[in-house]
MIMARMI-160540 format. One record per residue (C-alpha): residue number from 0; x, y, z; residue in one letter. Coordinates in pm, 1 decimal, decimal comma, padded with zeros to 6 digits. Layout:
% MIMARMI-160540
NODE num        u        v        w residuo
NODE NUM        X        Y        Z       a
...
END
This chain:
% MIMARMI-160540
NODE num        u        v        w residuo
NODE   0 -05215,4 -04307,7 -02728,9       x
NODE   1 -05266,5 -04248,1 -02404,0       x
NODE   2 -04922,2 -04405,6 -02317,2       x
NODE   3 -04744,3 -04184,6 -02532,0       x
NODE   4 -04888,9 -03944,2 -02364,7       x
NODE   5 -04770,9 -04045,2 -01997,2       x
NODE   6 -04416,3 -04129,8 -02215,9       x
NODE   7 -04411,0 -03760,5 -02313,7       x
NODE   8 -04473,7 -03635,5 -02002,1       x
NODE   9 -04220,8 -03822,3 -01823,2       x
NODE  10 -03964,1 -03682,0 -02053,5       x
NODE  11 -04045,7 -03368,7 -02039,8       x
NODE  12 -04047,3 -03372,9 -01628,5       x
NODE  13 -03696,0 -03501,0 -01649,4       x
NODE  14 -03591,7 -03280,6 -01878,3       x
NODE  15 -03659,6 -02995,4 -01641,0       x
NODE  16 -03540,2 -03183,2 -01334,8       x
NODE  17 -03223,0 -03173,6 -01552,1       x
NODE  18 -03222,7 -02800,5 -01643,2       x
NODE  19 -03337,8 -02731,0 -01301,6       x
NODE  20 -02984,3 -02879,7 -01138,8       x
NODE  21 -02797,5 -02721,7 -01402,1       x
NODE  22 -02906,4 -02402,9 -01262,2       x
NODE  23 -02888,0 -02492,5 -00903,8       x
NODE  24 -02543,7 -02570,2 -00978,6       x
NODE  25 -02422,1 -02292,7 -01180,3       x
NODE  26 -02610,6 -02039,3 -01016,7       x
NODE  27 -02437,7 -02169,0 -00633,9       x
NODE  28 -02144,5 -02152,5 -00834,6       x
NODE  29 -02211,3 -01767,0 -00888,1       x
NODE  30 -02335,6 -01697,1 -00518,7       x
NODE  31 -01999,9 -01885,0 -00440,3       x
NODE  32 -01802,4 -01658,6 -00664,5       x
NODE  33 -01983,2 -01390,3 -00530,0       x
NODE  34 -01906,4 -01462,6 -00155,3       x
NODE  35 -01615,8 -01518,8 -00235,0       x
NODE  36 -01539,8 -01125,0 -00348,8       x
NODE  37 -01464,6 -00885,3 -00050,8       x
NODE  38 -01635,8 -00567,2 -00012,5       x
NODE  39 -01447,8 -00278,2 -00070,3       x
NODE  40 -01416,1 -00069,7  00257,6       x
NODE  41 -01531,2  00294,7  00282,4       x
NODE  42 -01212,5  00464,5  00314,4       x
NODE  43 -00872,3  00427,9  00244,9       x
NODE  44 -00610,3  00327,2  00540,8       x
NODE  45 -00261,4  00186,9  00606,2       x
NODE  46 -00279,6 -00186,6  00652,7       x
NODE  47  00106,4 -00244,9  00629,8       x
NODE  48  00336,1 -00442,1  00429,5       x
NODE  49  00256,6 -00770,9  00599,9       x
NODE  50 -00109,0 -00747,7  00408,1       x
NODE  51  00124,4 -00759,3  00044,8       x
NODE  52  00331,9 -01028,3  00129,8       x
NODE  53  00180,1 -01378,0  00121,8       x
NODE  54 -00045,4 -01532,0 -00178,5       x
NODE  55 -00027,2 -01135,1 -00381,9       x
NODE  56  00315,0 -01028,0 -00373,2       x
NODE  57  00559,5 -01213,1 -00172,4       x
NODE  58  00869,5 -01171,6 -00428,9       x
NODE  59  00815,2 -00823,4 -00371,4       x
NODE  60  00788,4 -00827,9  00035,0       x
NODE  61  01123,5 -00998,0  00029,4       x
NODE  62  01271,1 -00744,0 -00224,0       x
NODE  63  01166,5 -00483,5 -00011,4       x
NODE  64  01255,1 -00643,9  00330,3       x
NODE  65  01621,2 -00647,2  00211,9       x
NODE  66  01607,9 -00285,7  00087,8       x
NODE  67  01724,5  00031,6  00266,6       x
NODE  68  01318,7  00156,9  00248,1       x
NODE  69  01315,4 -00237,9  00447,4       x
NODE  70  01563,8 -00095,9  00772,4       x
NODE  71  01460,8  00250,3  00829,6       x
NODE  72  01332,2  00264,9  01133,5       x
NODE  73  01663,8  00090,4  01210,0       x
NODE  74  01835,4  00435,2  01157,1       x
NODE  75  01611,0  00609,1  01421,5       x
NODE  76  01804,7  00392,1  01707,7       x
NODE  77  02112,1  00512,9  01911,8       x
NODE  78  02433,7  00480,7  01747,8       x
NODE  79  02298,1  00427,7  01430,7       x
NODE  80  02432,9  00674,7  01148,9       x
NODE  81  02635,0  00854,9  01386,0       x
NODE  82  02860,1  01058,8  01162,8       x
NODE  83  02511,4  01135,0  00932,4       x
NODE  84  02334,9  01282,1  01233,5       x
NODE  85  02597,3  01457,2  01357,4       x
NODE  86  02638,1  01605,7  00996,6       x
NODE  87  02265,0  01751,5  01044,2       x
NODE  88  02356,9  01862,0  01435,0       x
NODE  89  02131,3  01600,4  01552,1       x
NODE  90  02238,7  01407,1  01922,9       x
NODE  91  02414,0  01050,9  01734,6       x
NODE  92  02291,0  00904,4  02150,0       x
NODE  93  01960,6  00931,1  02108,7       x
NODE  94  01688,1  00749,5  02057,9       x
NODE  95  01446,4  00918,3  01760,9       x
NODE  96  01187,2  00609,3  01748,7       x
NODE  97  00892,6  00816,6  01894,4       x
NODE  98  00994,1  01151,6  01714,7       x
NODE  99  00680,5  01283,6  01524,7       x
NODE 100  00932,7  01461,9  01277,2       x
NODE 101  01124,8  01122,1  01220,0       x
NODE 102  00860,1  00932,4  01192,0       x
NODE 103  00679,8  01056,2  00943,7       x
NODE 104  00964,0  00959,2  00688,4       x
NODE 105  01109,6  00639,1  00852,9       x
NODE 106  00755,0  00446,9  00876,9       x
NODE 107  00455,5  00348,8  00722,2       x
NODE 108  00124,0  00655,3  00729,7       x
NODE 109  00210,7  00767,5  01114,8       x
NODE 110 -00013,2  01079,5  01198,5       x
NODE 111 -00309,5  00908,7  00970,4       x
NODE 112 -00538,4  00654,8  01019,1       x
NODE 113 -00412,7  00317,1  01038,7       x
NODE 114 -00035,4  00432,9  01041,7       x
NODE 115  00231,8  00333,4  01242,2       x
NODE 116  00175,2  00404,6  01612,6       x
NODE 117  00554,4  00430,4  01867,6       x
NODE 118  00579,5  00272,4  02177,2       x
NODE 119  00388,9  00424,4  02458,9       x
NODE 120  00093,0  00523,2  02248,5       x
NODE 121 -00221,3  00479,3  02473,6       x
NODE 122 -00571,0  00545,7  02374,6       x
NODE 123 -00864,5  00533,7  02646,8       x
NODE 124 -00631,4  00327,3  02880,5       x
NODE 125 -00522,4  00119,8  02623,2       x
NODE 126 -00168,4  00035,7  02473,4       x
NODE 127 -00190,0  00090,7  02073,0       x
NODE 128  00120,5  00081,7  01989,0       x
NODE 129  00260,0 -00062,3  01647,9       x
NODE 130  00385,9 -00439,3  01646,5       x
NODE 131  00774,8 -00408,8  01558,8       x
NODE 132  00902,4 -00736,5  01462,0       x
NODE 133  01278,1 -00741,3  01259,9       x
NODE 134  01153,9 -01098,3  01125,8       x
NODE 135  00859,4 -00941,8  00954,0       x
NODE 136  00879,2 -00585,2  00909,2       x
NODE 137  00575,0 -00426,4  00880,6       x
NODE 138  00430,9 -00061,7  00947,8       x
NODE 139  00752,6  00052,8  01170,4       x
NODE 140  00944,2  00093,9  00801,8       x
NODE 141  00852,9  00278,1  00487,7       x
NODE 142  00596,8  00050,6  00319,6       x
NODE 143  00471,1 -00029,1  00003,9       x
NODE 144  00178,8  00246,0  00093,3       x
NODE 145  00418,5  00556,8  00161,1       x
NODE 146  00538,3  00485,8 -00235,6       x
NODE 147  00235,1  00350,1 -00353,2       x
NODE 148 -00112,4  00518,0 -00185,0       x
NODE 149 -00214,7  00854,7 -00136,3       x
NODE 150 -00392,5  00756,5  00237,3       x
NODE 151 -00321,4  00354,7  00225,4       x
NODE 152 -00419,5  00046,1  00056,2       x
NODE 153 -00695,7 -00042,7  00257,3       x
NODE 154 -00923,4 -00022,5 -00068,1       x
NODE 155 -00745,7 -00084,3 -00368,6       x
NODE 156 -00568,2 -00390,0 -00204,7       x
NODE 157 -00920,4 -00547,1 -00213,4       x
NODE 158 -00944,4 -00466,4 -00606,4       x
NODE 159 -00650,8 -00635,8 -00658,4       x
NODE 160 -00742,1 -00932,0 -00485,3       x
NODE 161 -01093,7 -00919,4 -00588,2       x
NODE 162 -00955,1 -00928,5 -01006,3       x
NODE 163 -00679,8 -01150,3 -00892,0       x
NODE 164 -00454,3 -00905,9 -01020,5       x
NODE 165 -00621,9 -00847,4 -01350,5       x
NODE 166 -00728,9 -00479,0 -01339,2       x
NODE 167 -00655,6 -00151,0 -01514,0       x
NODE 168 -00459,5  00161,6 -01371,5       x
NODE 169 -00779,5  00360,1 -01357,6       x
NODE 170 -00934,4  00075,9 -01172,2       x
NODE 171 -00719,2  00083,4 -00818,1       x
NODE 172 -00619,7  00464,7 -00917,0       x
NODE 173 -01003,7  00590,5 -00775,1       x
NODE 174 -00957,1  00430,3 -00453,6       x
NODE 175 -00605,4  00613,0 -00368,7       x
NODE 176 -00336,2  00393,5 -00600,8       x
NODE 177 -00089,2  00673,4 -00694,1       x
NODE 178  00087,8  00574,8 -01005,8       x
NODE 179  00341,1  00962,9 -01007,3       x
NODE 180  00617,1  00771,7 -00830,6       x
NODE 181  00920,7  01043,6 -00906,3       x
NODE 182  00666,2  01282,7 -00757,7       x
NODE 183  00585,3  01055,9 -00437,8       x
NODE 184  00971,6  01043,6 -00313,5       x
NODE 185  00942,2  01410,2 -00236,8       x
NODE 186  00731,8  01345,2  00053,5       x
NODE 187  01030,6  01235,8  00167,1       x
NODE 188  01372,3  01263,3  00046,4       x
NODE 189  01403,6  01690,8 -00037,1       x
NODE 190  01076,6  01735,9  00188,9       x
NODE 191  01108,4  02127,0  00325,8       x
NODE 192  01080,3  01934,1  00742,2       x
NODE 193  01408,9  01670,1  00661,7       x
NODE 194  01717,2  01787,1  00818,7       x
NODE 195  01890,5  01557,8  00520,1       x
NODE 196  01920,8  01872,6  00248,6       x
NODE 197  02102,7  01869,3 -00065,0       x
NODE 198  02276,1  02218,1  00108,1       x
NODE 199  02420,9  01979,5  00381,3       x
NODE 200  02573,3  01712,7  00153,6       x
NODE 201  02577,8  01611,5 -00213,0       x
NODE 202  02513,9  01281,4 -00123,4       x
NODE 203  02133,9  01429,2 -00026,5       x
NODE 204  02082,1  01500,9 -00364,1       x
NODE 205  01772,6  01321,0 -00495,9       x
NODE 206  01850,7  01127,6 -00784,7       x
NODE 207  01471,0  00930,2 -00919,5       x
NODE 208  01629,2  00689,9 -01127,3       x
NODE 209  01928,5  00605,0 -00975,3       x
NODE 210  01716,3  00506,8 -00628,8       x
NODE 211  01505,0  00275,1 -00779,5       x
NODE 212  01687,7  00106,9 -00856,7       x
NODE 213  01824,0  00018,1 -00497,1       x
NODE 214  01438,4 -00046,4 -00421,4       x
NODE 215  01305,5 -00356,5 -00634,4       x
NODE 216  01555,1 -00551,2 -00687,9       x
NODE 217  01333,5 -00793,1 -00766,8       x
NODE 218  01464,7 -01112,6 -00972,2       x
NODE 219  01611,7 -01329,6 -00731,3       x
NODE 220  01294,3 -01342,6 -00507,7       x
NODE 221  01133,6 -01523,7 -00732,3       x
NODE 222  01072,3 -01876,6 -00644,4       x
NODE 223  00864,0 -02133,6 -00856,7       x
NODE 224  00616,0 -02109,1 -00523,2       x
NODE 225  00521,7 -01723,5 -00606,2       x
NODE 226  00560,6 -01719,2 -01014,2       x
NODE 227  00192,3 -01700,6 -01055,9       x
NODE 228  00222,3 -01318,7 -00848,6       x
NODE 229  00371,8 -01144,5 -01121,8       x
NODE 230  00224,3 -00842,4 -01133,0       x
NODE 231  00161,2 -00781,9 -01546,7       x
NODE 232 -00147,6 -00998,2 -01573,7       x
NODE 233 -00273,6 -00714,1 -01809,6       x
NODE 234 -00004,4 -00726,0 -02112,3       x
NODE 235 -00074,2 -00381,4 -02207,8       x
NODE 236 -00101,2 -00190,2 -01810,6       x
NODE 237  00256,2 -00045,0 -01851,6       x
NODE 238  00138,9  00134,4 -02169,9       x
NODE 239 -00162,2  00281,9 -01968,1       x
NODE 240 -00134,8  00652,5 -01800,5       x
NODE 241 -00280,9  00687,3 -01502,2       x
NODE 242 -00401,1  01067,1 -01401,6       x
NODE 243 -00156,7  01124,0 -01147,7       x
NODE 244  00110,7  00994,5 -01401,5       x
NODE 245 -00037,3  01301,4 -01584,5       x
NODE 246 -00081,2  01511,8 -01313,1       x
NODE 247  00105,8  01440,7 -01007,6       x
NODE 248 -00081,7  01491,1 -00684,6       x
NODE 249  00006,1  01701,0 -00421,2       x
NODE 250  00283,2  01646,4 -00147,5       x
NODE 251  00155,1  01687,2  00234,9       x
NODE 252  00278,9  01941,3  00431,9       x
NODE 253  00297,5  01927,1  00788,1       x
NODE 254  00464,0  02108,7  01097,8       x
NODE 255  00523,3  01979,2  01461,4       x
NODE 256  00322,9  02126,5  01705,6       x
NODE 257  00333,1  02054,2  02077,6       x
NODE 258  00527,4  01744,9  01980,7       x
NODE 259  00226,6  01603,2  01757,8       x
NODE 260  00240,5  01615,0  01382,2       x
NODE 261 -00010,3  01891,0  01215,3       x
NODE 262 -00101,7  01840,2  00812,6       x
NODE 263 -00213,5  02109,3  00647,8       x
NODE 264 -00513,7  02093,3  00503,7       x
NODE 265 -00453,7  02252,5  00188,1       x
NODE 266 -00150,0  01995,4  00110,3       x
NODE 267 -00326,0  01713,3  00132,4       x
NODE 268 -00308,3  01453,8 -00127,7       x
NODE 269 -00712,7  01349,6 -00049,8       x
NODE 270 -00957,5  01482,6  00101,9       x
NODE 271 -01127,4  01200,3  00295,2       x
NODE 272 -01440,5  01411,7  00386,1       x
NODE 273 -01513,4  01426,4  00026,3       x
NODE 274 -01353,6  01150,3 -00131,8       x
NODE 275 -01143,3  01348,3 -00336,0       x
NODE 276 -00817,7  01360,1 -00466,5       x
NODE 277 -00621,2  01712,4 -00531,7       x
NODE 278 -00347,8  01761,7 -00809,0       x
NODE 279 -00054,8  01997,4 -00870,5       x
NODE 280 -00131,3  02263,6 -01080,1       x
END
């Protein structure tokens, strides 16, 4: 009897040295996962185009390299566009690539925190100025943020990578996502601060549809290294509305001032004080 006993007692101790490494494991596995997840920073800022490309949206990088929003900052350069610029009486000779009015429509968030920074820009001593590389374009053109974010993708980009591309609208839309694209291109192209009017030329005129199509051209990019980066992970996320799909946000406005630009307050997309986004009415 007694041996039964020390029989049972065996089992039962190796029974829960069992269950006990099934835990160990899985629950590692779960720290691991865990770890693994990136913490969402505190507030939104540019990060550039560079941070898209790569293992989350390469196809797309190389869509948008090759596009006109890819070269802008090109067109800020002597000579470039000459019979354009001379159209809007500006000096074809010189060189616009540290204008605060050009830049703020020919690169990536300049004038806001993590944006595109022009040669010669110091700060306590230091140079700060933006990388400009033609072989990998980055914040010195009009990035996936100018179209995309309301302040930069410095938090949503981590939501995306954190679901591995499996989220909902409403998901990235709370950390600055803006999904009222036709509404976005105004903070641009028929902005009341471009020299580029539709009462200059009828070329100027802003035409949603027809520009988008000059924007992601998309299907030859893909490769069968980057098929697993398409973006519709969630079958149904083109049938979702997002609130700013609903009701656009607001434009910025801005005016140069002492050769720095000035947003106004009141025209401001978010408020990052209060973590708040503000709408059309």
């Amino acid at each position: 009897m007694s041996n039964s006993g020390g029989t049972m007692s065996r089992a039962v101790n190796i029974l829960s040295l069992i269950l006990f490494s099934v835990v160990l494991v899985f629950g590692n596995a779960d720290i691991a996962s865990a770890a693994k997840k990136k913490k969402i920073p505190k507030s939104p800022k540019f990060v550039g185009a560079v941070k898209c490309n790569g293992s989350c949206h390469d196809a797309y990088y190389q869509a948008w390299k090759d596009s006109p929003h890819g070269k802008t900052f090109d067109l800020l350069k002597p000579g470039v566009r000459e019979e354009a610029k001379v159209r809007v009486k500006l000096d074809p000779k010189k060189d616009y690539t540290t204008t605060p009015l050009c830049l703020r429509c020919h690169t990536t968030g300049y004038g806001q925190k993590g944006g595109f920074q022009p040669a010669g820009t110091m700060k306590k001593g230091k140079d700060v100025s933006s990388p400009v590389d033609p072989n990998e374009p980055n914040k010195e053109q009009v990035g996936c943020e100018m179209c995309h974010s309301v302040a930069g993708g410095a938090q949503f980009r981590v939501v995306m990578k954190n679901t591995k591309g499996d989220f909902h609208k409403t998901d990235t839309e709370q950390y600055g996502q803006r999904w009222d694209y036709p509404n976005v291109c105004t903070r641009c192209h028929t902005h009341r601060n471009t020299p580029f009017q539709p009462t200059v030329h009828d070329k100027y005129k802003f035409n949603f549809e027809e520009r988008k199509k000059k924007v992601h051209e998309i299907d030859k990019y893909w490769t069968p290294d980057n098929q697993d980066q398409k973006l519709e992970k969630i079958k149904d996320r083109k049938a979702e509305k997002a609130k700013s799909e609903v009701k656009p946000l607001l434009i910025e406005d801005f005016d140069i001032k002492d050769d720095k630009i000035v947003f106004k307050k009141e025209a401001m997309p978010y408020d990052p004080k209060a973590g708040t986004f503000n709408y059309k009415k």
